[in-house]
N, C-alpha and C positions, 0 to 999 in steps of 0.2 A: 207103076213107073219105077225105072233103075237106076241109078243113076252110079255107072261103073270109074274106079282106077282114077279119080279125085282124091288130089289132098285135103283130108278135111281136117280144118283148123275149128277147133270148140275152146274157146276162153275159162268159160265157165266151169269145165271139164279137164283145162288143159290137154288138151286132146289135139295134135299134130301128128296123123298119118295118110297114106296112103289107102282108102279103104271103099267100098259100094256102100250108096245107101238105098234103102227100099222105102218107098210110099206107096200107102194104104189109103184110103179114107179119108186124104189130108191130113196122116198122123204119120210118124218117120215111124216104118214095121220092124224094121232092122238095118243095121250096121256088120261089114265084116265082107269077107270074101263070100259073094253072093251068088247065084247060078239066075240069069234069069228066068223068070216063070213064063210059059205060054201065053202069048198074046200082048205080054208087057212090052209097053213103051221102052227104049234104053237110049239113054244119054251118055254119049261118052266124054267125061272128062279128063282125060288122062292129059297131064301138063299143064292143068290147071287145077284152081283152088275154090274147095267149096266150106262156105261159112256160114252161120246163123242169117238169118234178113236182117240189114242193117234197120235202125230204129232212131228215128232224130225225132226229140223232142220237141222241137221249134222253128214251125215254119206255119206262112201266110201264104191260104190257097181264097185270099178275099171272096168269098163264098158263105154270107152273101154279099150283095150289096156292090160289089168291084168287081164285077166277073169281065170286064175286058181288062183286066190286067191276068186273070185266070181264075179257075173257077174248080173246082171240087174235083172233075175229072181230066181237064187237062194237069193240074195239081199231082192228082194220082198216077198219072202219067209219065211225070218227072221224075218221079219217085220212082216208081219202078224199072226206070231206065239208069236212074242211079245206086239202082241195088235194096231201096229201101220196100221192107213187107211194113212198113209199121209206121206213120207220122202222125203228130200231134197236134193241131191245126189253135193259133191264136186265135184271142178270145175278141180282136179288135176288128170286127167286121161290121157292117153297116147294114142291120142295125148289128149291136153289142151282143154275145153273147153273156148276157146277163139275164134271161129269161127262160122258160123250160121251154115257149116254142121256138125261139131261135134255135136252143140248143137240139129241139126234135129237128129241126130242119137242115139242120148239119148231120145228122147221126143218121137219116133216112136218106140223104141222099147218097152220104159215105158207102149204105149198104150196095150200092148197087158197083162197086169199084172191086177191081181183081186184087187189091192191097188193102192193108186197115188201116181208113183215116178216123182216129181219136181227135175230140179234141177238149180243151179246156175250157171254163166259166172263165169269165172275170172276177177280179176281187169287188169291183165299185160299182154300183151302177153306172151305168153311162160312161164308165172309165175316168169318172168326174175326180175320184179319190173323196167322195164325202162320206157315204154311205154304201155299208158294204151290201151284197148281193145276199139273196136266202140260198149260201152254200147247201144247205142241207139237203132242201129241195134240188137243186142243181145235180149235186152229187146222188141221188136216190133214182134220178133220170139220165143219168150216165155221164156227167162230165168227170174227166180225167186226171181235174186239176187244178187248181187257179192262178190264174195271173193278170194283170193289168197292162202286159206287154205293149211297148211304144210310149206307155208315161209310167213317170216312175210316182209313188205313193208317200207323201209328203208327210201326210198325218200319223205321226206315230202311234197314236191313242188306236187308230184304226188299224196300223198295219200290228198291233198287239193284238188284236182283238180276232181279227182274220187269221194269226197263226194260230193261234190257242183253238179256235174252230174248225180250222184246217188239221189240227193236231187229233182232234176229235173223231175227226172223219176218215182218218188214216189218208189223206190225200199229202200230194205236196202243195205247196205255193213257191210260185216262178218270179223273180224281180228284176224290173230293168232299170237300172240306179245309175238315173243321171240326174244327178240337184239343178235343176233349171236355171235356178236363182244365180248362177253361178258361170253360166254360159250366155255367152253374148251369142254367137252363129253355131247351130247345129251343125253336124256331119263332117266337120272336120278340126282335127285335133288343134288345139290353141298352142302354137310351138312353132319353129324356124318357117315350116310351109308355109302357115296360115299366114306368119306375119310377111314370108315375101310378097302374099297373094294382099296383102294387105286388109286380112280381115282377124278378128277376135275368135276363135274359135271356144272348143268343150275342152277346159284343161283335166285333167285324169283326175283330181281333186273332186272334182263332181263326184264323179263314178264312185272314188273312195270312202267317201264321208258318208253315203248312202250304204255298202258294201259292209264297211264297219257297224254301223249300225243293226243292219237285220244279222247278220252273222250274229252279232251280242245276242240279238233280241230268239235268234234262233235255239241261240246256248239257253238263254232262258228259260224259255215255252217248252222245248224239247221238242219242236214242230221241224221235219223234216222239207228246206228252202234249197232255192235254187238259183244261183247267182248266173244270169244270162247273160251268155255273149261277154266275158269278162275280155276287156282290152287291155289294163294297166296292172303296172308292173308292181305297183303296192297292193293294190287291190287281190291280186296273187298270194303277194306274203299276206297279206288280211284275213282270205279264205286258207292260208298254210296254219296261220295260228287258230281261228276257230275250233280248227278238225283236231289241232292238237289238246286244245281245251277240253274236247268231247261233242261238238254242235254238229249237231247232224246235215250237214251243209253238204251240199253238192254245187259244182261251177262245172259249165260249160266253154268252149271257147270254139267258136266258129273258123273254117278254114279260110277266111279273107284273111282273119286277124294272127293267125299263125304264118301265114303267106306272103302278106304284104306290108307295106307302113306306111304312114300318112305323104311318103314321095310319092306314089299312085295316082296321087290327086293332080302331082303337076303332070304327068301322062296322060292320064285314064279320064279326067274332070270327073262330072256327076257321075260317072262309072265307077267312082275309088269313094262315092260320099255315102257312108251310114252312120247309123248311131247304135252305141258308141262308133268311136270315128276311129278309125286306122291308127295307128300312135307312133312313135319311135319305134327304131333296133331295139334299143335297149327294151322296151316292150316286149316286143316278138318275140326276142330271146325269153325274157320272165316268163310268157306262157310256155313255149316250148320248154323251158325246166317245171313248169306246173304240171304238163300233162307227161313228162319223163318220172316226175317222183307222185305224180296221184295228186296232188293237188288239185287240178282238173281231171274231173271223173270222165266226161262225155263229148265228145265232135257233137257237136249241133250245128245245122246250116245257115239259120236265120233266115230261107228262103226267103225273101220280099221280092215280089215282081210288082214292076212297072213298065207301062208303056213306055215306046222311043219317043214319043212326044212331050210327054212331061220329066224325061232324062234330060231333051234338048234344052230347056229351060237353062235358063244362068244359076249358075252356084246356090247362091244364096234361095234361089226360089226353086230349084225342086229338089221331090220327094228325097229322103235314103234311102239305101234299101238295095241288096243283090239277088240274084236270083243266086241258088249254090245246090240243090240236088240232083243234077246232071253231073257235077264236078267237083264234089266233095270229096269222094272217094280216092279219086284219083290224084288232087289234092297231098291227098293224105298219103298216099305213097310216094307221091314225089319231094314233098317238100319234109317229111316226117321219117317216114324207114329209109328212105332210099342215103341221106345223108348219115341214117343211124343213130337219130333219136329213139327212135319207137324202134321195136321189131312189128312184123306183119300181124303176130296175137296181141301185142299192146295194142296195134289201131283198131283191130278189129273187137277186142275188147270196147274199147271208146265208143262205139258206134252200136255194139250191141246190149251184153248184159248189165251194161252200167247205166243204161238208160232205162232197159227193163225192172231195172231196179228203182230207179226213181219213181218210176210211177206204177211197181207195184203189178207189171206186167208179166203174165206166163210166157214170155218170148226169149228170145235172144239166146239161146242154145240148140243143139243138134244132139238130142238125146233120144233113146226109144220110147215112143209114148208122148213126145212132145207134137206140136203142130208142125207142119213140114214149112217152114217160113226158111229160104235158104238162099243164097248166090252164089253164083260160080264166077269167078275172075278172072281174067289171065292179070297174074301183078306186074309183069314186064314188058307187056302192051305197050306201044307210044302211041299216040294220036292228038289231032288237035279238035277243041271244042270250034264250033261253024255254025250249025243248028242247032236246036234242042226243041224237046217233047212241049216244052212250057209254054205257055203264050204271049212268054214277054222274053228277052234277049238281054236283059238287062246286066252284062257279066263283062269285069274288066278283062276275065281268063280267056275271053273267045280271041284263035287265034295262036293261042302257047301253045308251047309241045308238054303233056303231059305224062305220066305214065301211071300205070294200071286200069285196065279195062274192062266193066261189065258183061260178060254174053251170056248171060239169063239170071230173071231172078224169079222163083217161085213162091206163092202163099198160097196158103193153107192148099197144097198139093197140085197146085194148077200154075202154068207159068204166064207170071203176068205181062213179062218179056222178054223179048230173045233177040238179038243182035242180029 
């Protein structure tokens, strides 16, 4: 395969030209002004942009256990229609993974998907936060990672104890820091909305006090963390001061939370409700300056699907949770370069080798000799989101006019989609 007269954007490389790339064996053969060979496939992309596969760290393909909300290969699915070769699948499935056969039952059925689905352990058994999981064994049968994703890890003694072992094993550990003790109603931020709607929400203080904490605890251990889905705007300067300390911290921040604010909720209802919960301006702008100066390393999606029937439920009784690999991307150029926060290599940096690097992946570059994991774009595309791949609908965006669009993404030299 050829793939002709494509800009290819490489982060990692710094690498912004016009050029052909060649694949081999699933391996990129060559770069440069190319001739094709006899019998080769050729893809023209001339006027559009070819980049690394994007790679999010953070999304629920409930697989097992919830597969009518989606399930391992409709999952992979999404992903591949939103550009991503590479996702990381939480640990919060029913049952947990917390065990080497859950975690075989993920990773064998991943094999059979045109994309790689990873995914992580948990830190707890049971996600209880009492007792941590045998990382060891976990990580020796492939898990990616750990995290307790969906509750946060209260016991310090334990979340010491899990970094230093995490630190061990060269993995990272991922945290979702919201003090429970502190929050009256989940999924939506405790501030002007909540109180019109008349309820108590998660004030950002949760978020922070937990945030502060492992960042320290991270500077400590020297164990490389992962602040998830960061919403609040101190929580930002928390992980700005860490990194300045020297803590090997990575944060994340999802495109609902750069996109939106907890007004969504008077729009959108249960469509605009996750945890963390949507926040202030004054929020959105703090991320949007964290992923402008590095402070946030990575775009993660927080994919969560849900059924439209436990969406319909009232406020307060259902689930959180957006679906976001369909419309991440796009997202991200409309709401991020297109105003000229990010340029097009900062987002796609975001998406690529900064995630490759958290968890220690050979991905997220377009180099000779690397895996052919790639996407082609048009970034001036508009269109609006109507359907998607995924099995659940659950997306406040269905409906906007977005811009930058998908039309193929390929892994390991085969394409797993094409517009």
């Amino acid at each position: 395969m050829i793939i002709q007269h494509g800009r290819m954007i490489d982060p990692k490389n710094q690498t912004d030209q016009i050029t052909d790339i060649r694949i081999k064996d699933g391996i990129i053969d060559a770069i440069g002004n190319l001739n094709p060979e006899p019998n080769e496939d050729i893809i023209d992309a001339s006027g559009l942009v070819i980049a690394p596969g994007f790679i999010d760290v953070h999304v629920h393909f409930r697989d097992p256990g919830l597969t009518y909300k989606e399930d391992i290969h409709t999952g992979s699915l999404a992903a591949a229609k939103g550009g991503y070769t590479t996702v990381i699948c939480m640990a919060n499935t029913k049952p947990t993974v917390d065990n080497t056969d859950t975690l075989a039952y993920v990773l064998n059925k991943a094999e059979k998907e045109k994309i790689r689905v990873l995914t992580t352990a948990a830190v707890s058994q049971g996600l209880k936060g009492q007792q941590l999981v045998p990382m060891e064994d976990l990580a020796s049968n492939g898990a990616a990672g750990f995290t307790d994703d969906g509750i946060p890890l209260m016991d310090e003694t334990l979340v010491l104890e899990a970094m230093q072992r995490a630190k061990a094993l060269n993995l990272p550990i991922s945290f979702h820091e919201e003090d429970a003790s502190l929050i009256v109603n989940s999924g939506i931020h405790h501030g002007a909305v909540s109180e019109k709607l008349g309820m108590f929400g998660a004030p950002s203080a949760a978020e922070d006090v937990l945030v502060a904490r492992d960042c320290m605890l991270s500077l400590y251990t020297g164990a490389t963390i992962n602040i998830q889905h960061i919403s609040s705007a101190n929580s930002v300067a928390l992980v700005r001061t860490a990194k300045q300390l020297g803590a090997p911290v990575y944060a994340e921040a999802t495109p609902h939370h750069f996109s939106l604010t907890d007004e969504a909720v008077l729009k959108h209802g249960t469509l605009a409700k996750m945890n963390p919960p949507l926040r202030t301006e004054n929020d959105r702008q703090a991320i949007i300056e964290g992923l402008k100066d590095g402070t946030i390393d990575i775009i993660a999606t927080d994919h969560a699907p849900h059924s439209a029937d436990e969406k319909a439920r009232p406020f307060l009784k259902a689930p959180s949770g957006i679906i976001g690999l369909e419309t991440a991307f796009a997202l991200g150029i409309t709401n991020l370069v297109k105003p000229g926060h990010l340029t097009l290599s900062q987002l796609i940096e975001k998406l690529t080798i900064h995630p490759a690097n958290l968890y220690r992946l050979p991905y997220g570059t377009l180099e000779i000799g690397s895996s052919a994991d790639l996407v082609i774009f048009d970034e001036n595309k508009t269109w609006t989101p109507t359907t998607f791949a995924s099995k659940s609908s659950n997306s406040p965006f269905i409906g906007q006019t977005l811009t930058g669009k998908v039309k193929m993404t390929i892994c390991k030299g085969n394409i797993a989609y094409q517009e």
